[in-house]
DOVEXVO-370958 format. One record per atom (N, C-alpha, C): x, z, y; residue number from 1. Coordinates in nm, 3 decimals. Layout:
<atoms>
+---------+---------+---------+------+
|       X |       Z |       Y | nulo |
+---------+---------+---------+------+
|       X |       Z |       Y |  NUM |
...
+---------+---------+---------+------+
</atoms>
This chain:
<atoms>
+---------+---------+---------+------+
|       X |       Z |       Y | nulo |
+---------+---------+---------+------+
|   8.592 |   4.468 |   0.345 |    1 |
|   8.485 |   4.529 |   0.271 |    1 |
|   8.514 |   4.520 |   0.122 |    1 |
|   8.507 |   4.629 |   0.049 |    2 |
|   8.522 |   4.635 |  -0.083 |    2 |
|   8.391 |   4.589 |  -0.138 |    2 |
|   8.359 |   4.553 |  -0.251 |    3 |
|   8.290 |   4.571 |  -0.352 |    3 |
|   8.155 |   4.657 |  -0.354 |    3 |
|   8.178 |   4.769 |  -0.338 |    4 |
|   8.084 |   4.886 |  -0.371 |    4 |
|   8.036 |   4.882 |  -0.298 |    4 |
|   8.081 |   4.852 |  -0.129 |    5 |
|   7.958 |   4.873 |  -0.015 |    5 |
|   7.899 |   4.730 |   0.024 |    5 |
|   7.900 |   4.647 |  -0.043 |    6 |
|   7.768 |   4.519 |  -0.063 |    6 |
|   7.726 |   4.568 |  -0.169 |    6 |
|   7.536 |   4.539 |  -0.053 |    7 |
|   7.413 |   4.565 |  -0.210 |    7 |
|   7.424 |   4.406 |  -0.255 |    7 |
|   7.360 |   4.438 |  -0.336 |    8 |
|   7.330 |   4.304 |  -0.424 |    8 |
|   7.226 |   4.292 |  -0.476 |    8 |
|   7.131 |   4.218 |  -0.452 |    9 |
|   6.986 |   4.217 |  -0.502 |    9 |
|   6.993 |   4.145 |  -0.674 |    9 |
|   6.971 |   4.218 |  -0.806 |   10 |
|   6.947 |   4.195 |  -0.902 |   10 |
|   6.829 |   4.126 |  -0.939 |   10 |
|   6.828 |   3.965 |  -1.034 |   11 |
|   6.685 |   3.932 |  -1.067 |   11 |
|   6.701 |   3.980 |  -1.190 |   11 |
|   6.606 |   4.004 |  -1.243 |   12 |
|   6.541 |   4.068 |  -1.403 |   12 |
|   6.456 |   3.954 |  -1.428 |   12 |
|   6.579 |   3.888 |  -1.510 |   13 |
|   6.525 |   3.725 |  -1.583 |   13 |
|   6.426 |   3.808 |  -1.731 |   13 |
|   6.328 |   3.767 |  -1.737 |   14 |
|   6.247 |   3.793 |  -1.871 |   14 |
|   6.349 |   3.727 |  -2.010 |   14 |
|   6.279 |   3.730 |  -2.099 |   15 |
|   6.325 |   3.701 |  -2.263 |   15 |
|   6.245 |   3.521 |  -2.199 |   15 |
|   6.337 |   3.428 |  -2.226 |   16 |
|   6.249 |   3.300 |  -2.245 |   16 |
|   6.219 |   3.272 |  -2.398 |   16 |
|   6.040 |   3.218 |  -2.376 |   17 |
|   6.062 |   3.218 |  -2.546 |   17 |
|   6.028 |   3.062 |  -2.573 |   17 |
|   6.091 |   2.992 |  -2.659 |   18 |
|   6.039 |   2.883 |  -2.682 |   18 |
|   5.991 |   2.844 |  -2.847 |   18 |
|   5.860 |   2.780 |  -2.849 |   19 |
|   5.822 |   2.788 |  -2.988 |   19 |
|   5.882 |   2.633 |  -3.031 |   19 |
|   5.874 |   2.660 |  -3.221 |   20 |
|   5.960 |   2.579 |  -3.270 |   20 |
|   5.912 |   2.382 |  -3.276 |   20 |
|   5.962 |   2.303 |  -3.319 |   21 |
|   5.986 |   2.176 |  -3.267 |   21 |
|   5.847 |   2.141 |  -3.344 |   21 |
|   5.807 |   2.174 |  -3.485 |   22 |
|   5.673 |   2.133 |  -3.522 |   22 |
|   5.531 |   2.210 |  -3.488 |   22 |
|   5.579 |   2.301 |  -3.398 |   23 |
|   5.464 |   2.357 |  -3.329 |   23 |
|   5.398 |   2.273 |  -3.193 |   23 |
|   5.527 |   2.260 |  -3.116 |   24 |
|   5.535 |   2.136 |  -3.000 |   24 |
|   5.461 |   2.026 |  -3.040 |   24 |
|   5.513 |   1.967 |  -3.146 |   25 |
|   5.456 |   1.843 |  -3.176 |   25 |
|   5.348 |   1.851 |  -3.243 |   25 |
|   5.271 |   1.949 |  -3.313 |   26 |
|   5.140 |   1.955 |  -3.313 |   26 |
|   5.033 |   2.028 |  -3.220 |   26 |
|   5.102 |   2.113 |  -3.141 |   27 |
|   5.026 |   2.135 |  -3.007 |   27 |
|   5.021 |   1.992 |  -2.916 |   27 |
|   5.136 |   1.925 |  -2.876 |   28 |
|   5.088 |   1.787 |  -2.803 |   28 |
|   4.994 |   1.714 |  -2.867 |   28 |
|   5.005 |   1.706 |  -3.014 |   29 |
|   4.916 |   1.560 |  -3.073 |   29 |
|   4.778 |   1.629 |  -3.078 |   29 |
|   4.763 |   1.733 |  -3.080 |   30 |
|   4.595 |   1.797 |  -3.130 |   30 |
|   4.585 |   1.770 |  -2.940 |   30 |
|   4.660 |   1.798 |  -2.832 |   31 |
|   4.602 |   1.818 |  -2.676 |   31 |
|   4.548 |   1.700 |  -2.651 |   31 |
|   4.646 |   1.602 |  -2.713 |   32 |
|   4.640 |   1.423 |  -2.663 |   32 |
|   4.521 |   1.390 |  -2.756 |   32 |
|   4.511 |   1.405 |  -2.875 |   33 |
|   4.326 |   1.405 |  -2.980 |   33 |
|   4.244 |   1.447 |  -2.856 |   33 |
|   4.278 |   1.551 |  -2.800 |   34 |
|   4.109 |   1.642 |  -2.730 |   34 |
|   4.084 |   1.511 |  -2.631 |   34 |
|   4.225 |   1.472 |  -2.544 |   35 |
|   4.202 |   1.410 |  -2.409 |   35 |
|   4.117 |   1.287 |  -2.439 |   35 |
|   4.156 |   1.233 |  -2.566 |   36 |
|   4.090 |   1.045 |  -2.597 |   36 |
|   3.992 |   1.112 |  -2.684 |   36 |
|   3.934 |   1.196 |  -2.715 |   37 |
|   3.784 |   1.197 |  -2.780 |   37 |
|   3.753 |   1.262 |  -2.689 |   37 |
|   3.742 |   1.350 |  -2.486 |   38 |
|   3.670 |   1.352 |  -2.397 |   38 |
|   3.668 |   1.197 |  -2.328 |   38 |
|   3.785 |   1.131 |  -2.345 |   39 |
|   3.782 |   0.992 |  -2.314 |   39 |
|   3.656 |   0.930 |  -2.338 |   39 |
|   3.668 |   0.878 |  -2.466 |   40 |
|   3.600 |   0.808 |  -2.519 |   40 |
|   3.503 |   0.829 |  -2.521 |   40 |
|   3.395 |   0.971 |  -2.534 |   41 |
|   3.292 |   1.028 |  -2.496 |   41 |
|   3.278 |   0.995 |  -2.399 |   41 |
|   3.306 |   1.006 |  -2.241 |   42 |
|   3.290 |   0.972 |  -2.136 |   42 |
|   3.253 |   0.806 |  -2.135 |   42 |
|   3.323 |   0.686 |  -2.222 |   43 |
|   3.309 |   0.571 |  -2.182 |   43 |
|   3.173 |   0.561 |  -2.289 |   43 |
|   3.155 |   0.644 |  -2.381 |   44 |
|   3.034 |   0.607 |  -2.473 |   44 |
|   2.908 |   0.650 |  -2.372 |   44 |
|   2.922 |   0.714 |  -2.286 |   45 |
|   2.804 |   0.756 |  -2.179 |   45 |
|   2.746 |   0.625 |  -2.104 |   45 |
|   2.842 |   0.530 |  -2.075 |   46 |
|   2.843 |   0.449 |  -2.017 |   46 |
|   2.832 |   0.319 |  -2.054 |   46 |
|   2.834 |   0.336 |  -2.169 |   47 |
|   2.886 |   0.173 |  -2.238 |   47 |
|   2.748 |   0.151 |  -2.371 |   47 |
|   2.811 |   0.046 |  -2.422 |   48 |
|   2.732 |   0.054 |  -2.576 |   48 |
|   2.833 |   0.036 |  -2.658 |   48 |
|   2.943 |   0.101 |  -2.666 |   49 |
|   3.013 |   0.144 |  -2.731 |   49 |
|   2.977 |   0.308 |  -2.827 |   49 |
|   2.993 |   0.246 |  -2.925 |   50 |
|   2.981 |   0.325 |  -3.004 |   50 |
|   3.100 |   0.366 |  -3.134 |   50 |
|   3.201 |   0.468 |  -3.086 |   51 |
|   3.310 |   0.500 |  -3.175 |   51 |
|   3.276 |   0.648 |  -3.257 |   51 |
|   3.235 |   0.716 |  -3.226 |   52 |
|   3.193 |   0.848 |  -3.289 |   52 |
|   3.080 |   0.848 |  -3.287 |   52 |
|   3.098 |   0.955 |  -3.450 |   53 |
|   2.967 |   0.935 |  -3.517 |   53 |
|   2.849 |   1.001 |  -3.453 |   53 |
|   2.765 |   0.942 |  -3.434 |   54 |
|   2.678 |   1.014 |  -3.368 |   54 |
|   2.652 |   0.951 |  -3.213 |   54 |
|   2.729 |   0.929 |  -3.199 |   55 |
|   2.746 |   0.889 |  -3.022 |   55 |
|   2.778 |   0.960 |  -2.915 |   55 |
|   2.755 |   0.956 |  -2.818 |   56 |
|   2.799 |   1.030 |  -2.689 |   56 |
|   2.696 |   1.198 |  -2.732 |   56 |
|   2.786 |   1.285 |  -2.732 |   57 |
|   2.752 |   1.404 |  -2.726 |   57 |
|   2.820 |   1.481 |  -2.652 |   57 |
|   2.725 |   1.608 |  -2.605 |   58 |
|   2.797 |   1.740 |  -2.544 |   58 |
|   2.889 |   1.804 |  -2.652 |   58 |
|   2.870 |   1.828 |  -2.760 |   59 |
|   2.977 |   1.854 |  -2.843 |   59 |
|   3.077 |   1.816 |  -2.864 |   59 |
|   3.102 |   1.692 |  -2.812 |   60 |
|   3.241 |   1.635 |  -2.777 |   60 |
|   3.286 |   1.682 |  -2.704 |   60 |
|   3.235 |   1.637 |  -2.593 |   61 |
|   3.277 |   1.720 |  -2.457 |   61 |
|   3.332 |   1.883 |  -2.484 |   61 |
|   3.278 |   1.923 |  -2.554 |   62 |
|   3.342 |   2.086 |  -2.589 |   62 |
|   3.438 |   2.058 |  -2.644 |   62 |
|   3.415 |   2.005 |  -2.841 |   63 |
|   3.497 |   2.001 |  -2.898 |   63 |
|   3.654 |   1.948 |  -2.823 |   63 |
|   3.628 |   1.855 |  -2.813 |   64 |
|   3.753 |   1.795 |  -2.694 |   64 |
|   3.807 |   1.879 |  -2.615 |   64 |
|   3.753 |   1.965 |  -2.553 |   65 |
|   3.804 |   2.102 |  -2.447 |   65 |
|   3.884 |   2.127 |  -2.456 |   65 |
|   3.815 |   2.251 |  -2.614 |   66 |
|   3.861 |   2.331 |  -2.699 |   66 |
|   3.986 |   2.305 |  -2.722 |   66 |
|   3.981 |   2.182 |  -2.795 |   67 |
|   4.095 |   2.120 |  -2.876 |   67 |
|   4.243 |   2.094 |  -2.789 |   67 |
|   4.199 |   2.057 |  -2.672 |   68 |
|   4.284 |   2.030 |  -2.578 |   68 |
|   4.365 |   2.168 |  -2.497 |   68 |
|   4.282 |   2.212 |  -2.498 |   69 |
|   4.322 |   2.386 |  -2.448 |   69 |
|   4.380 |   2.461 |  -2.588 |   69 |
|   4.364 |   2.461 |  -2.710 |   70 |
|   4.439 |   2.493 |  -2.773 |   70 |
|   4.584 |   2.436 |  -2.846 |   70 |
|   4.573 |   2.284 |  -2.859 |   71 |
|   4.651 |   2.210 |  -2.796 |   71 |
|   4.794 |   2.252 |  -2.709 |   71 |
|   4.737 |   2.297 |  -2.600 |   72 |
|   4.864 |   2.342 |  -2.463 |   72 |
|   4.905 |   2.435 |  -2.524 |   72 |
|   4.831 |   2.559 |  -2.572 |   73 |
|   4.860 |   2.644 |  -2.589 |   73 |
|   4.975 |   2.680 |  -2.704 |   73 |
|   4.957 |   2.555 |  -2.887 |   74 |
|   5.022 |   2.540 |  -2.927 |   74 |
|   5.175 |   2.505 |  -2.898 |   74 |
|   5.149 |   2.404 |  -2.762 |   75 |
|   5.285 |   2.335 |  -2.730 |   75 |
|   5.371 |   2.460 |  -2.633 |   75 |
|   5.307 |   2.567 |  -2.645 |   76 |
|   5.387 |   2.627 |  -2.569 |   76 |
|   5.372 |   2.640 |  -2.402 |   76 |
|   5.260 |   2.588 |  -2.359 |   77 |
|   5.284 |   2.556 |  -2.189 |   77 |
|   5.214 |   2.695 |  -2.119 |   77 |
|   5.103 |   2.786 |  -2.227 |   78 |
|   5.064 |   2.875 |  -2.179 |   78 |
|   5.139 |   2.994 |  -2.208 |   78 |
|   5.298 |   2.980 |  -2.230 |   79 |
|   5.358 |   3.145 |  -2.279 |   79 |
|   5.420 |   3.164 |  -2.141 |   79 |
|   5.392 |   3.282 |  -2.163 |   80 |
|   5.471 |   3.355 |  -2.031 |   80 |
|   5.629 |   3.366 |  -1.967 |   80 |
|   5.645 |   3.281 |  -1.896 |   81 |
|   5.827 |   3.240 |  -1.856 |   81 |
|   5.899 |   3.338 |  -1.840 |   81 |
|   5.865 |   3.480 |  -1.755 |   82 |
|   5.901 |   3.581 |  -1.726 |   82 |
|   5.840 |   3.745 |  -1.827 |   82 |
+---------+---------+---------+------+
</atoms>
């Protein structure tokens, strides 16, 4: 068998994109901020601990989300591989 009469199934690899090294590292540190101020919110529910101002709020709970979801997004984990 020559050549020409095997098919060959082609993959169509996308463009990989990767963002640069101080984007990474401020998308992780703002994700890892969101995770320990929903943390800590969560143990201020529970505790008499009191670390933020104000105390246990739903606005943490968001803010923290937010922060954490934009966060990933900085570090790159939500770009498209393909």
């Amino acid at each position: 068998m020559s050549g020409d009469s095997l098919k060959t199934n082609k993959i169509k690899i996308g463009k990989v994109h990767t963002r640069s090294v101080p984007n990474r590292i401020f998308g992780w540190s703002l994700c890892w901020l969101g995770l320990v101020v929903i943390v800590v919110n969560w143990i201020e529910e529970f505790s008499d601990l009191e670390v933020l101002p104000g105390g246990h709020s739903v606005f943490y709970l968001a803010g923290g989300s937010v922060a954490a979801v934009i966060g990933l997004w900085r570090a790159g984990v939500m770009d498209a591989k393909s």
